[in-house]
C-alpha positions in Angstrom: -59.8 -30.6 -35.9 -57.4 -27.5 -34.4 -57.3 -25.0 -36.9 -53.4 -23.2 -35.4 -53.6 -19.5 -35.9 -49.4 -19.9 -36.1 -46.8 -22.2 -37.3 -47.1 -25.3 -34.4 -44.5 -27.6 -35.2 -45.6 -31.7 -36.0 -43.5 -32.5 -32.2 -45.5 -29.8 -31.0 -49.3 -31.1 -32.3 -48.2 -34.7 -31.1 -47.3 -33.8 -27.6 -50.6 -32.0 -27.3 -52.3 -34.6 -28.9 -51.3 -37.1 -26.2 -51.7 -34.4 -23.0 -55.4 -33.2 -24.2 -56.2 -37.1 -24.5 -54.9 -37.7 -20.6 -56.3 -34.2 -19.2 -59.9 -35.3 -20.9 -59.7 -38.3 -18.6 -59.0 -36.8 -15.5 -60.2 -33.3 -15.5 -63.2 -31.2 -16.4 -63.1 -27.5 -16.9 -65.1 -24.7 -16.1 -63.5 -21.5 -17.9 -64.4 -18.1 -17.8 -63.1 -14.8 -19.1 -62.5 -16.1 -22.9 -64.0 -12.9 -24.3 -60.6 -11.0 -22.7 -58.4 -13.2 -25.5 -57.1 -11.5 -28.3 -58.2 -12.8 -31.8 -55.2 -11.5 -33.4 -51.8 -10.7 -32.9 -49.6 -11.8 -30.7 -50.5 -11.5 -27.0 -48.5 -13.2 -23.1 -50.3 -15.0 -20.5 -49.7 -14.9 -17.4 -51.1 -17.6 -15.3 -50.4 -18.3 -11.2 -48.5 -21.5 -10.0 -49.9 -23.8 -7.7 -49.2 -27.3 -9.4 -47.0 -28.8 -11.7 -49.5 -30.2 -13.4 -51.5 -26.4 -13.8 -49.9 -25.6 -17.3 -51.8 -27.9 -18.7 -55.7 -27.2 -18.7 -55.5 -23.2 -19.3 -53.3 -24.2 -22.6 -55.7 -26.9 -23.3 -58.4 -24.5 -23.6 -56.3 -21.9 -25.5 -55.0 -24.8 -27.8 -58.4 -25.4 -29.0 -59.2 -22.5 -29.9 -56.5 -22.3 -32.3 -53.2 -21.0 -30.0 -50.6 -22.9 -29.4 -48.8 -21.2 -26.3 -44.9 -21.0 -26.4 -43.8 -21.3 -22.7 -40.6 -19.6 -21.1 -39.7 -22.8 -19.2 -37.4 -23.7 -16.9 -33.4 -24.8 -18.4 -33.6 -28.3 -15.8 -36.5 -29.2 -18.1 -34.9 -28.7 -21.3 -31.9 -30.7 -19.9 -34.4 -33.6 -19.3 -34.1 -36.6 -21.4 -37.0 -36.9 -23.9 -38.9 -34.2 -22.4 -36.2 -31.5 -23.6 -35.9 -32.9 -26.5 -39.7 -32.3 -27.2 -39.1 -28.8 -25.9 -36.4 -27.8 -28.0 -38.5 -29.2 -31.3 -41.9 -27.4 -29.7 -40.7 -24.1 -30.7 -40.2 -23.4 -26.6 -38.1 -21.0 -25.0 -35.7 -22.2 -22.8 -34.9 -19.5 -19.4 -31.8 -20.2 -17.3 -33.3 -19.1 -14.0 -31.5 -17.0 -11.4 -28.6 -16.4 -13.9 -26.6 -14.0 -15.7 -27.9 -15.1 -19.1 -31.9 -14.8 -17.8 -32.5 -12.2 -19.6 -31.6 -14.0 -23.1 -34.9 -15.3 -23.1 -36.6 -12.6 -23.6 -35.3 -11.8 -27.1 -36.9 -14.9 -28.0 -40.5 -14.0 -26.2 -40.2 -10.8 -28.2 -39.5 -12.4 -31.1 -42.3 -15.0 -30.7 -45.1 -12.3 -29.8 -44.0 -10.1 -33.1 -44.5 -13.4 -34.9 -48.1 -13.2 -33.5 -47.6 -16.2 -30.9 -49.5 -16.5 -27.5 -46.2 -16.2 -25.4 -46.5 -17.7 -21.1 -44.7 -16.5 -18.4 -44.9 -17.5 -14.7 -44.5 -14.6 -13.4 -44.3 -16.1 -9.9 -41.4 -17.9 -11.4 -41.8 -21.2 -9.0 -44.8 -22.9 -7.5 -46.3 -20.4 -5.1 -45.1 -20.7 -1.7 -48.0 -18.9 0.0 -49.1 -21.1 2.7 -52.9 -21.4 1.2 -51.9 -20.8 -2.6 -52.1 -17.3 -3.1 -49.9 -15.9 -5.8 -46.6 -15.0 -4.0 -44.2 -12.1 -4.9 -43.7 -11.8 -8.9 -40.5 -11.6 -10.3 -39.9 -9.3 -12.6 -39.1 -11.6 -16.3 -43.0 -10.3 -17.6 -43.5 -7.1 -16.5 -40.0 -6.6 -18.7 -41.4 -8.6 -21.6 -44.8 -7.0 -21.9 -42.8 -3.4 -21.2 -40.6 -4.1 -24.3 -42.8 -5.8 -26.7 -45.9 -3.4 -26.1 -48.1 -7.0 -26.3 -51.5 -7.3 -24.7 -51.1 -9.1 -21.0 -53.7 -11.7 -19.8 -54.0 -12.5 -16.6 -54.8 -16.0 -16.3 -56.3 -17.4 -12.3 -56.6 -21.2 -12.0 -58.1 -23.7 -9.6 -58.4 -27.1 -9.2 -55.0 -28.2 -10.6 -53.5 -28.9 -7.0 -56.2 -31.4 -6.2 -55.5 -33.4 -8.6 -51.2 -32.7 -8.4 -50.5 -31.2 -5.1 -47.4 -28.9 -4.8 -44.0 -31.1 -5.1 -46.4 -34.2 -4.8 -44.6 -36.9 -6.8 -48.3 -39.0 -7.6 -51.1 -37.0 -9.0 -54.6 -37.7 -6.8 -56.8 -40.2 -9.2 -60.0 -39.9 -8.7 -63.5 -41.8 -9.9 -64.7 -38.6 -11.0 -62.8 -36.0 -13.0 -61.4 -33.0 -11.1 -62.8 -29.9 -11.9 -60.5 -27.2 -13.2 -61.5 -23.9 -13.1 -59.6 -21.6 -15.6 -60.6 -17.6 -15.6 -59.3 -15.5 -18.0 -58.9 -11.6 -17.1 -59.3 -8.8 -19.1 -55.8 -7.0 -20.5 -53.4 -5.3 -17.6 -53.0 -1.5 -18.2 -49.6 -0.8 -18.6 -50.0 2.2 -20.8 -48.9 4.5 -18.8 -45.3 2.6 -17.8 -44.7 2.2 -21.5 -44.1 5.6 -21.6 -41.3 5.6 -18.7 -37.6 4.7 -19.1 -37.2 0.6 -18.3 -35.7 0.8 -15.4 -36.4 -0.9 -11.7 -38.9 1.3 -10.5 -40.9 1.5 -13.6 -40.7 -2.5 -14.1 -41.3 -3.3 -10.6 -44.6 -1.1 -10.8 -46.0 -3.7 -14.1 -44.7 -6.5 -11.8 -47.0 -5.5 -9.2 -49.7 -4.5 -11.4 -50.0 -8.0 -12.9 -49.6 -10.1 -9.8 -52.7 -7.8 -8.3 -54.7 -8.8 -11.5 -53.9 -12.4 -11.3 -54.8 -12.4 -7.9 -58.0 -10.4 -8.3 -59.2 -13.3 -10.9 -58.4 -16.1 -8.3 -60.3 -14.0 -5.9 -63.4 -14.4 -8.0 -62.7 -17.8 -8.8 -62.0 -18.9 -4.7 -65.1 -16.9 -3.7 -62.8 -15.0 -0.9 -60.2 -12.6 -0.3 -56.4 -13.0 -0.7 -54.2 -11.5 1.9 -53.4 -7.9 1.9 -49.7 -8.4 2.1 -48.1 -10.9 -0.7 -46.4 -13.7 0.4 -42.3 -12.8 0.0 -40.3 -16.4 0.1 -36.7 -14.0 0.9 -38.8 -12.6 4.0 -39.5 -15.9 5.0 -36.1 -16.9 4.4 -36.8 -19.5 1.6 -34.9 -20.5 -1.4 -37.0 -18.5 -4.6 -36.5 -21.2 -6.7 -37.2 -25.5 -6.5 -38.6 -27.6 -3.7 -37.7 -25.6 -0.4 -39.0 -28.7 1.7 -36.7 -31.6 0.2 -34.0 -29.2 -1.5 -35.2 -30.1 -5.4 -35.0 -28.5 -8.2 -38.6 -27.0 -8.9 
């Protein structure tokens, strides 16, 4: 049995219930980097994107150890039947993307992570667009979050996820043996000295670039290579930030 370090919500323990059950058939995990979790307080994740499926086996781990992650997620999902409704009554934080009214969210993360929750934010903001699935250009959404809570930042590298759910795939890949996810966990982002600097761009943009190179320095281990020196921009390569930029969807 869970013991939850925080208030998790009965909708909340039931939809976990039901997504550990179905990521136990498919996948296996190979996790590293646990030590770099914080046992106490509240603390923000920030994982890379490569498939739909990938928020799934970090916050599996996490959830059995007690955390039950409160995402930043997407408004189209929360406008989804059933599955917004889950949302809305799993203590998640809805994030109206590319708006006016973006930056609403983030009282709510603030909130959450003086509450002593374990708080996730894409930082990419969409499903990487890197051509071999490197973390692309970060927005800027955590940098400003960790910057005005002060909470811990975990960099979180994942692989495996897009075998089993490719990028914009529709079908996930079933297989007769269970796809290995490997989940690494980095150790906290220094950001020490930015917390002493006025929020403004340059001082935000610097923790954005600070935690997509940690991110990407824990998929580097977990790939076994080296990620490209430049990040991949999606505006440089005149794609749309946001959904599927190959069929025009909502992503």
């Amino acid at each position: 049995m869970v013991v939850h370090r925080t208030h998790t919500p009965v909708m909340y323990r039931v939809a976990a219930g039901l997504l550990r059950g179905a990521m136990r058939v498919v996948a296996r995990y190979e996790v590293s980097g646990l030590e770099h979790v914080p046992e106490q307080g509240g603390f923000l994740i920030t994982p890379n994107h490569i498939s739909h499926v990938d928020p799934f086996p970090w916050a599996h781990v996490l959830y059995n150890r007690g955390y039950s992650p409160v995402y930043l997620a997407k408004s189209t999902l929360f406008d989804t039947p059933v599955v917004g409704w889950v949302l809305r009554h799993a203590k998640q934080v809805r994030v109206d993307r590319e708006t006016s009214t973006a930056g609403a969210a983030l009282v709510h993360a603030v909130r959450a992570l003086d509450e002593g929750e374990c708080v996730v934010v894409y930082p990419e903001g969409s499903l990487t667009r890197d051509p071999d699935l490197w973390p692309m250009r970060g927005k800027t959404g955590a940098a400003r979050l960790a910057l005005q809570s002060g909470a811990p930042v975990i960099p979180v590298a994942q692989w495996g996820p897009q075998e089993l759910l490719p990028r914009y795939a529709k079908r996930p890949r079933l297989s007769r043996h269970r796809r290995l996810m490997q989940v690494r966990f980095g150790p906290p982002i220094d950001l020490g000295d930015l917390r002493d600097q006025p929020l403004n761009a340059p001082t935000v943009t610097a923790a954005t670039a600070r935690i997509m190179a940690a991110i990407t320095t824990e998929l580097e281990v977990l790939r076994g290579e080296r990620a490209p020196a430049e990040r991949f921009d999606p505006k440089a390569h005149g794609l749309r930030v946001t959904g599927d930029y190959l069929s025009g969807e909502q992503s």
